[in-house]
C-alpha positions as CSV (number, residue, x, y, z in Angstrom):
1,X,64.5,17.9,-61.2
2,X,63.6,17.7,-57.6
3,X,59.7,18.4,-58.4
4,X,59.9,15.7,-60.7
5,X,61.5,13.6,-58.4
6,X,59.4,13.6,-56.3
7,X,56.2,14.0,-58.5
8,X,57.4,11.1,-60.3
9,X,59.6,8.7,-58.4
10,X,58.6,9.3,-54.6
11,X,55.0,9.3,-54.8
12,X,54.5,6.1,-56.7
13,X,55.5,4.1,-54.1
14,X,56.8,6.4,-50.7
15,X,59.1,5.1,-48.6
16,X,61.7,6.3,-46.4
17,X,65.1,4.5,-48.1
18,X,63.2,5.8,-51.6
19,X,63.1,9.2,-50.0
20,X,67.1,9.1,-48.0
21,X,68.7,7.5,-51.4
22,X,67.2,10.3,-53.4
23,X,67.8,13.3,-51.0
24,X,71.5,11.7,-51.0
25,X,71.4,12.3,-54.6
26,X,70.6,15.8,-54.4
27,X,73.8,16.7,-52.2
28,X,74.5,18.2,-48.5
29,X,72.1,21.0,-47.9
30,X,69.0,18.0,-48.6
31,X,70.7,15.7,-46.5
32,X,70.9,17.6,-43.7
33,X,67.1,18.3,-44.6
34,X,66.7,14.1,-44.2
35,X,68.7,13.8,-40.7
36,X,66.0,16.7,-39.2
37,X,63.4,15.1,-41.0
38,X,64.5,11.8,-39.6
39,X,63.1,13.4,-35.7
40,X,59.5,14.1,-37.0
41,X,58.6,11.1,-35.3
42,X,55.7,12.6,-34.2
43,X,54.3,12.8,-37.8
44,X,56.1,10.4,-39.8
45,X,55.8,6.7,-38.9
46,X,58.7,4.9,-37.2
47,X,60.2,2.9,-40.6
48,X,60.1,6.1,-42.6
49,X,62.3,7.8,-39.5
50,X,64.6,5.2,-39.4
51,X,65.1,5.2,-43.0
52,X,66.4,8.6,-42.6
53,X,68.8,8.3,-40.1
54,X,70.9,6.3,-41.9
55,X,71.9,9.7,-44.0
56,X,76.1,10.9,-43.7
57,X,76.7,14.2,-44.0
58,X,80.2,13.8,-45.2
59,X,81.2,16.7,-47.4
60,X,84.0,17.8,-49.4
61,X,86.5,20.6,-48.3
62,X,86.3,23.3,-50.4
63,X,89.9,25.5,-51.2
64,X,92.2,26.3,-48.7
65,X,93.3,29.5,-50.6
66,X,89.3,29.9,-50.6
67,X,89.4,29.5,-46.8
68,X,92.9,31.7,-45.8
69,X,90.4,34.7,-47.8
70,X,87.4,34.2,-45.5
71,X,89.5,34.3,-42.4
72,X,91.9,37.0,-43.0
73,X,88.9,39.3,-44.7
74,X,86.6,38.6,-41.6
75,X,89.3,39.1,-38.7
76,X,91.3,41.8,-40.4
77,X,94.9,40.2,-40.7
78,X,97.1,37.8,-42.4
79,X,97.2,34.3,-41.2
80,X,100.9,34.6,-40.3
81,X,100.3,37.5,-38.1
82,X,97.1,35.7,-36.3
83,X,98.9,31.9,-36.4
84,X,101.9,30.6,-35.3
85,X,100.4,27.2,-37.2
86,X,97.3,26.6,-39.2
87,X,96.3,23.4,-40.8
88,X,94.9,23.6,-44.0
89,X,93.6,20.2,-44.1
90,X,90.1,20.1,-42.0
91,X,89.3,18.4,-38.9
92,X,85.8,18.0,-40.5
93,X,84.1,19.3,-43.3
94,X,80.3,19.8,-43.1
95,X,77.5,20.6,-45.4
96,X,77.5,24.3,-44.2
97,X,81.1,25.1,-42.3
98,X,84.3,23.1,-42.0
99,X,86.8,23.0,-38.9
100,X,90.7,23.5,-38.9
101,X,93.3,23.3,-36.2
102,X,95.8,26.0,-35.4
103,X,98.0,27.5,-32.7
104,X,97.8,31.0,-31.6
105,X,101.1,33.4,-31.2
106,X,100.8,33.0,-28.0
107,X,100.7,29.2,-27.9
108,X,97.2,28.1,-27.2
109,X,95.9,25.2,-29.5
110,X,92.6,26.2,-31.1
111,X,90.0,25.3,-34.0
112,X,88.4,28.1,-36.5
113,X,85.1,27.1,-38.0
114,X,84.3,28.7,-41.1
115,X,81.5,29.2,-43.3
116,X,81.3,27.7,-46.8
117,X,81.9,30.2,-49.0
118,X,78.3,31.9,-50.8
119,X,76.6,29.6,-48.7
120,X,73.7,31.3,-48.0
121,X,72.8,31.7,-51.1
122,X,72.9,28.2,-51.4
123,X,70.9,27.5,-48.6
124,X,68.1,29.9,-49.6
125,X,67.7,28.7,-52.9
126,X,67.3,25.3,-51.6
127,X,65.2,26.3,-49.5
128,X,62.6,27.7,-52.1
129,X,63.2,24.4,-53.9
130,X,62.0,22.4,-50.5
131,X,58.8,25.5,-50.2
132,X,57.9,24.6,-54.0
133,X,58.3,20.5,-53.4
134,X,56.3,20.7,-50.1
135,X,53.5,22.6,-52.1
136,X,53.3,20.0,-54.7
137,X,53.3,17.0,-51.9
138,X,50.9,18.7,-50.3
139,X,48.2,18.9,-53.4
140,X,49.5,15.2,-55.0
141,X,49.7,13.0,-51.9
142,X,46.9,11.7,-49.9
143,X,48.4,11.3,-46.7
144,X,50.0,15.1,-46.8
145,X,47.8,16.2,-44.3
146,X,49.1,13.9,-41.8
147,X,52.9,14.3,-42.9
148,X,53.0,18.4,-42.9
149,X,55.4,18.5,-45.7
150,X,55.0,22.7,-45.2
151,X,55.3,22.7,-41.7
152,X,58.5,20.6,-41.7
153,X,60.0,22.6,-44.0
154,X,59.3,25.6,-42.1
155,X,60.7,24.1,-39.1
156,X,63.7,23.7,-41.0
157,X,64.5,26.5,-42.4
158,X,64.3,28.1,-39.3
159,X,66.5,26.1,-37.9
160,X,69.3,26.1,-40.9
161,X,68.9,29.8,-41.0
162,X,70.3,30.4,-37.3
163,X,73.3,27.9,-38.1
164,X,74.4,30.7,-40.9
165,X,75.1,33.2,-38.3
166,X,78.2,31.6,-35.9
167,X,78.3,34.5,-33.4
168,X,74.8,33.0,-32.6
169,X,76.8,29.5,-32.1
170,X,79.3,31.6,-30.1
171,X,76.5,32.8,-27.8
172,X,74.8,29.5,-27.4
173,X,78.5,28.2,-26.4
174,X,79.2,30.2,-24.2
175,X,75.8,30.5,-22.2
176,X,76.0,26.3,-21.9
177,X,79.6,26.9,-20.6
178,X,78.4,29.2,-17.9
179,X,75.8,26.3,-16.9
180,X,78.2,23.9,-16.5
181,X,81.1,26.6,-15.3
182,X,81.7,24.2,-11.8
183,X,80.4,21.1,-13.4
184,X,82.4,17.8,-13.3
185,X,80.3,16.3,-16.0
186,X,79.9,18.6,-18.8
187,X,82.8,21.0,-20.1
188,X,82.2,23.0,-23.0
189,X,85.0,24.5,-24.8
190,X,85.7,28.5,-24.2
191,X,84.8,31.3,-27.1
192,X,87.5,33.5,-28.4
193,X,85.2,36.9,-29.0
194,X,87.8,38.8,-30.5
195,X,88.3,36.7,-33.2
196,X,84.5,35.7,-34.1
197,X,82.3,36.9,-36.9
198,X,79.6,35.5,-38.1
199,X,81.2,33.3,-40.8
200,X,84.5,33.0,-38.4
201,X,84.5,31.3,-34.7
202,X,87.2,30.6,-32.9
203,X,87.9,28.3,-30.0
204,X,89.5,27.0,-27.8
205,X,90.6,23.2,-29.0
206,X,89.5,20.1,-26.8
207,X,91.4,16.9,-26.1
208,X,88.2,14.0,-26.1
209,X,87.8,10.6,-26.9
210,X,84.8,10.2,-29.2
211,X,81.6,9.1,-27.2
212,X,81.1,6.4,-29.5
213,X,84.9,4.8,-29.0
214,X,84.2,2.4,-26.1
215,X,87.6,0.8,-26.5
216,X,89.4,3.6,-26.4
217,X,87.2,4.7,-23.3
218,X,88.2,1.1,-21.2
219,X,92.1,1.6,-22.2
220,X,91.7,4.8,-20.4
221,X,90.0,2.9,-17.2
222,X,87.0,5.6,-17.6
223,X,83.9,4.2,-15.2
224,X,81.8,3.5,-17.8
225,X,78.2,3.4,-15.7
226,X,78.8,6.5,-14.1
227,X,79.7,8.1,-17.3
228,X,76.5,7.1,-18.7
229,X,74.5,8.2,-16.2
230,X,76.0,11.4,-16.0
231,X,74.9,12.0,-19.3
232,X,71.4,11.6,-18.0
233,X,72.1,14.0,-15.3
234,X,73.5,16.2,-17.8
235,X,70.3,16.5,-20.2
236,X,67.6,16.6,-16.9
237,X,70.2,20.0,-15.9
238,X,70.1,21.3,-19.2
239,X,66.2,21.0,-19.6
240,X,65.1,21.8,-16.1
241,X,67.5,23.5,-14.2
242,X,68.8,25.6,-16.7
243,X,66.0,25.4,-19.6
244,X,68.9,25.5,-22.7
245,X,69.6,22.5,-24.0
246,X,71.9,21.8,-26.7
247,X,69.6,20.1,-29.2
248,X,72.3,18.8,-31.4
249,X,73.6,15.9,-29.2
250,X,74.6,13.1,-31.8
251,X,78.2,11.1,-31.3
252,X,79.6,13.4,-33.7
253,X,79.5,16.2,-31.4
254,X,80.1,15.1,-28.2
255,X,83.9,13.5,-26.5
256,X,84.7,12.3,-23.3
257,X,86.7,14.1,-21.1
258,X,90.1,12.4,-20.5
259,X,91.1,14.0,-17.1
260,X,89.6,12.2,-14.2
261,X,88.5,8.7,-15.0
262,X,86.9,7.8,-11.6
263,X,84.6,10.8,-12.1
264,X,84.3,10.7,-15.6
265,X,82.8,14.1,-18.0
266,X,81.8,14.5,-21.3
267,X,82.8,17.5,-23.8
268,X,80.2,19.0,-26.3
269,X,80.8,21.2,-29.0
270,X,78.7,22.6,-31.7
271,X,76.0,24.5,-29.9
272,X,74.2,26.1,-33.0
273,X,71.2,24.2,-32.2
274,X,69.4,24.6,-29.0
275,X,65.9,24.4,-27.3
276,X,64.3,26.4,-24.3
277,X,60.7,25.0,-23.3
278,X,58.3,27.7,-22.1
279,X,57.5,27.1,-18.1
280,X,54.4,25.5,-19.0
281,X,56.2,22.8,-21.3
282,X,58.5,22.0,-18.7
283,X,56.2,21.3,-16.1
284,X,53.6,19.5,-18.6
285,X,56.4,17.8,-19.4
286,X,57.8,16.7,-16.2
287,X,54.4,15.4,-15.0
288,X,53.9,13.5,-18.2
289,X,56.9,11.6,-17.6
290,X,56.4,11.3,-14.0
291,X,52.6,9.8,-14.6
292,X,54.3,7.8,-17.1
293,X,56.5,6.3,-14.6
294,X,54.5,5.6,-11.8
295,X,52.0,4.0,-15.0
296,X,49.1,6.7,-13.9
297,X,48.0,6.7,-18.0
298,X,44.5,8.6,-16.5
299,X,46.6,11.6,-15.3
300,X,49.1,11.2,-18.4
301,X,45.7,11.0,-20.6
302,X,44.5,14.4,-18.6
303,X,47.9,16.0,-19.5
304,X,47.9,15.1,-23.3
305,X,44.2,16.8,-23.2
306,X,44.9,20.2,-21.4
307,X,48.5,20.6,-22.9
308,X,46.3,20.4,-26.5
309,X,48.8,17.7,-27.8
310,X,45.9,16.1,-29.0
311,X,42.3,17.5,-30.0
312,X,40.6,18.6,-26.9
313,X,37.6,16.9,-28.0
314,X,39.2,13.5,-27.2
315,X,37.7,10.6,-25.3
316,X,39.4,10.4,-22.1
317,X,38.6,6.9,-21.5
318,X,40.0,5.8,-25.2
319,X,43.1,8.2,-24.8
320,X,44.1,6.2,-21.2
321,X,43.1,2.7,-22.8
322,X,45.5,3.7,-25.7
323,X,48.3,5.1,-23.8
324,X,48.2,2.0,-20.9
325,X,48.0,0.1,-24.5
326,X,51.6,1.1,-25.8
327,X,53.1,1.6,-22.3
328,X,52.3,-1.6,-20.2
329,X,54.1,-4.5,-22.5
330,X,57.4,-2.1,-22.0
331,X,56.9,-1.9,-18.2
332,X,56.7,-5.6,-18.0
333,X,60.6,-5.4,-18.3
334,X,63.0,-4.8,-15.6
335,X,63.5,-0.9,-15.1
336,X,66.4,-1.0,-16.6
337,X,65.6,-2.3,-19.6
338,X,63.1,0.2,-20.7
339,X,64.3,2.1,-23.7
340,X,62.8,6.0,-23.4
341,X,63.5,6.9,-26.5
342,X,61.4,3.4,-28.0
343,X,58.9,4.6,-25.2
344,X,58.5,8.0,-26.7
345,X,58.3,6.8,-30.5
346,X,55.5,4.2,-29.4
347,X,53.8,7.5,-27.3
348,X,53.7,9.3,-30.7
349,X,52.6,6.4,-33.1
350,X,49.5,5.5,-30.6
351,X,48.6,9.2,-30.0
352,X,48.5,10.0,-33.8
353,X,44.6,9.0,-34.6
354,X,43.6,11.7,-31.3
355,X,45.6,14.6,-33.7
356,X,48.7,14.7,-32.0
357,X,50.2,18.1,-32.3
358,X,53.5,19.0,-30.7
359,X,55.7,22.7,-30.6
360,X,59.5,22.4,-32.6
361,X,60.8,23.0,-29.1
362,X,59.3,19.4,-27.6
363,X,60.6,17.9,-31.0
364,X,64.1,19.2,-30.6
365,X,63.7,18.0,-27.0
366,X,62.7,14.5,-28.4
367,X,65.5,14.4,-30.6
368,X,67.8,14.8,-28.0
369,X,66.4,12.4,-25.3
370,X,67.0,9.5,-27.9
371,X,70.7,10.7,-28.9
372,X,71.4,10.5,-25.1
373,X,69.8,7.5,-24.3
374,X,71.2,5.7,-27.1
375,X,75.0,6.8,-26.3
376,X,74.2,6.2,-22.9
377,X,73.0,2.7,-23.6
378,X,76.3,2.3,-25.8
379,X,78.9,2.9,-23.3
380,X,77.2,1.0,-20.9
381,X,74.0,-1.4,-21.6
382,X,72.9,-1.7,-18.2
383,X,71.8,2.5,-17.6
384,X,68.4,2.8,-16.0
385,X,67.5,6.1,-17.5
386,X,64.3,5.8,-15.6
387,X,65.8,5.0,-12.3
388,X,68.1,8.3,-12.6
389,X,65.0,10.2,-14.0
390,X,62.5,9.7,-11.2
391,X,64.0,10.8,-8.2
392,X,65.6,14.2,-10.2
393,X,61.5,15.0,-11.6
394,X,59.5,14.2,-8.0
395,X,62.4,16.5,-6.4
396,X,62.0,19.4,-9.2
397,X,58.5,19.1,-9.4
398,X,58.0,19.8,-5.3
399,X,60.5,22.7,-5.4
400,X,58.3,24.1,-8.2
401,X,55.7,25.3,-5.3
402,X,58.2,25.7,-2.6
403,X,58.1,28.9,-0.3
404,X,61.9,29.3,-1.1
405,X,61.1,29.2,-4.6
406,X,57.9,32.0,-4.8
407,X,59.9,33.9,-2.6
408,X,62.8,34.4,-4.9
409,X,60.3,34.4,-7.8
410,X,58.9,37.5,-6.3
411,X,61.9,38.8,-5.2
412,X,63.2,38.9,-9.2
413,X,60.2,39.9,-10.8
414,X,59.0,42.2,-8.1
415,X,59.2,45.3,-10.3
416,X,56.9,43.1,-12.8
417,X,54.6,41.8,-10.9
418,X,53.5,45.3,-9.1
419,X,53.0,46.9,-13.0
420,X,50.8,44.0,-13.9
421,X,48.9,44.2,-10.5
422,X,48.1,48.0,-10.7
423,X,47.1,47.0,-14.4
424,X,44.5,44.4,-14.3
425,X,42.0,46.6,-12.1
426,X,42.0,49.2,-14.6
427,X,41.8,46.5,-17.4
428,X,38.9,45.1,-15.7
429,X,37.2,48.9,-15.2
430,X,37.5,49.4,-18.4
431,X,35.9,45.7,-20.1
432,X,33.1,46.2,-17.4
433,X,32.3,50.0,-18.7
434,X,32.1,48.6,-21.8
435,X,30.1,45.4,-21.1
436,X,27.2,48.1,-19.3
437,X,27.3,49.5,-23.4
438,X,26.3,45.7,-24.8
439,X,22.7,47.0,-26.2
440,X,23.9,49.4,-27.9
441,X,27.3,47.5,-29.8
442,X,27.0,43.7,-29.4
443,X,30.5,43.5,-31.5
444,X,31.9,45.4,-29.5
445,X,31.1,43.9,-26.3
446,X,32.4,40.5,-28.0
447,X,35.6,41.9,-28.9
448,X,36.3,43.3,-25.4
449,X,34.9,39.7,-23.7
450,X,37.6,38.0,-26.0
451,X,40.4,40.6,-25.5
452,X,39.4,40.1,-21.8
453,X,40.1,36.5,-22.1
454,X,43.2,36.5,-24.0
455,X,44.8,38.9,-21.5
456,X,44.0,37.1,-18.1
457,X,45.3,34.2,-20.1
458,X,48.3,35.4,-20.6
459,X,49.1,36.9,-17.2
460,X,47.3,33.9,-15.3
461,X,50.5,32.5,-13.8
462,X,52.0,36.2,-13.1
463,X,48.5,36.7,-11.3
464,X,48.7,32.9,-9.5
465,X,52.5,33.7,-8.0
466,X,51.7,37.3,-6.7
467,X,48.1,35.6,-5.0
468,X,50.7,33.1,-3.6
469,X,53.2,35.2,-2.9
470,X,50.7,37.8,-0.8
471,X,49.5,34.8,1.2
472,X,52.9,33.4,2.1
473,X,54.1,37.2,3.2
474,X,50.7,37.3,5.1
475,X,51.8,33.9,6.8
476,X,54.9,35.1,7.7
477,X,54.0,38.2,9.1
478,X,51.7,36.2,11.2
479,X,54.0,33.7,12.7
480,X,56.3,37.0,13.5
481,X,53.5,38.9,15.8
């Protein structure tokens, strides 16, 4: 049915409210398919994208004599020996797990998220239903090779397949908790260990006004511009300073605090998706956004070429004219009025002819810059995401390089950093030895150029911190005599 679907129906005429109503149709695991889908900005176009947002993921509860099973079989007792009080009817029911309240014996308010029951199952045939349609879009529709119906669905099943394993939620809970362990803005919810599986976790319960009740939020007398921009200050921790972010940042998910209204904090819960950008992406990325900024678009053309988000064979000249292009009409507004998220859609739609190609990570992160910018912009219209954002990124950026912050990178990977240096000389004794052999075996001599290259590659910035880190111990030692 789905192959015909879309063999039949989508293809005729593709569009994204053709493709949400029929994924609708087809039930929770496909919609949750359309929301991720709905993010591939950077290979779908924008109407397509925004066709698919407007999919719920509003599911029915499954039995609560079902659910009493899953508990008491996973965490070895009865609910009466566990619970003082348990709710059978949910909090929320999702396509994969569904939350109830309860009170532990001794008094502590919680919620137990549990996996549907024989979900898995579920998931994976769905999945080789979504393997078998990309196939068939791929081979039937001319634009597949732009879309990357197989990629997509890669993506995604990587991604749906980590959600089926809660202690992995559990983890990425509590590791954002330790981040924001003194934090006045962020405060995520604690883990109860001893009573998580990975179809049972347990924790502790949160009193929050939704993000997306701004009424609510004024009764309470909450500053609403410092609220928003803490949010801001809240994803720029999460991505630089701590490099986990939780990827999964829509209304739904995330409360604000009601405790201190003068300094006013959000809660976030559901953790099971999350991003880390290698130290390469970060700093690519940080410079990106700080060329776009200060509207440099011949350093921001530079970066898209040697971060290979485009083909490296691109005109330089074209890329800049294309990017100033997209990016000067929205700088003509006050600061303050510049949407990012619109900014980084446009970034994607322009780039696209020059073979834009981007990791999952940097789509995750995408996903999540316009989730906060938009409830940012919610509870209070006026946020300058771009005023918070500059100062934060020319600060991180300059620490990068700082003394203080080679020293305690060699301090940390000291251990590390002497194995590799002892290494590369014999490395290098070794290719040479066998470069003096090239009459004899050309292939061979190939092999051990290319292995060559693909290890100083890899150990390039390991080798660039210890030369640094010699010459600012050198320094030191001179000042001292």
């Amino acid at each position: 049915m789905f192959l015909l679907g879309i063999r039949h129906g989508l293809l005729r005429n593709p569009t994204g409210k053709k493709l949400a109503k029929y994924l609708e149709s087809l039930g929770p695991i496909f919609i949750k398919f359309g929301q991720l889908l709905s993010t591939r900005t950077d290979i779908l176009d924008l109407e397509t994208a925004k066709d698919l947002e407007g999919l719920t993921d509003s599911c029915k509860p499954f039995s609560p004599v079902v659910l009493k099973k899953i508990v008491e079989k996973e965490l070895g007792k009865s609910i009466e020996e566990m619970f003082d009080d348990f709710d059978e009817t949910p909090l929320a029911a999702a396509s994969l797990a569904q939350v109830h309240s309860a009170k532990l014996k001794n008094g502590k308010s919680i919620v137990i998220k549990v996996l549907r029951p024989n979900i898995e199952k579920e998931v994976r045939k769905n999945l080789r239903l979504l393997k078998a349609a990309a196939k068939v879009f791929t081979y039937t529709y001319s634009e597949s090779h732009r879309i990357k119906p197989e990629e997509i669905v890669r993506d995604y099943e990587s991604t749906i397949l980590r959600e089926l394993d809660l202690r992995l939620e559990a983890a990425n809970t509590n590791l954002t908790r330790k981040n924001f362990s003194n934090s006045e803005e962020l405060y995520i919810p604690e883990v109860f260990w001893d009573m998580t599986t990975s179809k049972v976790m347990v924790l502790e319960r949160i009193d929050g006004i939704p993000c997306t009740d701004i009424k609510t939020i004024e009764e309470y007398g909450i500053d609403k511009k410092r609220l928003a921009e803490n949010g801001v200050l809240i994803f720029l921790n999460q991505v630089f300073r701590d490099n986990f972010f939780h990827a999964d940042m829509h209304p739904g998910n995330i409360f604000v605090s009601k405790i201190n209204p003068k300094m006013p904090g959000y809660i976030a819960i559901d953790c099971a998706i999350s991003g880390s950008l290698s130290n390469d992406e970060r700093y690519i990325l940080a410079r990106m956004l700080q060329s776009v900024i200060k509207q440099n678009y011949k350093s921001l053309a530079q970066l898209f070429v040697s971060s290979e988000w485009v083909k490296p064979d691109s005109n330089i000249i074209e890329l800049e004219n294309t990017l100033r292009a997209c990016c000067e009409p929205i700088f003509e507004k006050p600061l303050s009025e510049i949407e990012f998220g619109k900014l980084l859609l446009y970034l994607f739609q322009s780039t696209r002819p020059f073979g834009l190609s981007l990791q999952p990570s940097l789509v995750l992160l995408q996903k999540t810059l316009i989730h906060i910018e938009g409830m940012g912009r919610q509870i209070y219209p006026k946020l300058d995401f771009w005023g918070i954002a500059e100062p934060y990124l020319d600060t991180w950026l300059k620490e990068q390089f700082s003394p203080l912050k080679l020293k305690n990178f060699i301090v940390e990977n000291k251990d590390e950093l002497m194995l590799k240096a002892s290494e590369m000389p014999g490395f290098i004794y070794e290719a040479l030895d066998d470069i003096r052999g090239y009459s004899k075996n050309k292939k061979s001599y190939e092999e051990k150029i290319y292995k060559m290259e693909v290890e100083l590659q890899k150990q390039k910035y390991i080798i660039r911190f210890f030369g640094i880190g010699i010459i600012l111990v050198c320094g030191i030692l001179l000042i001292l005599v």
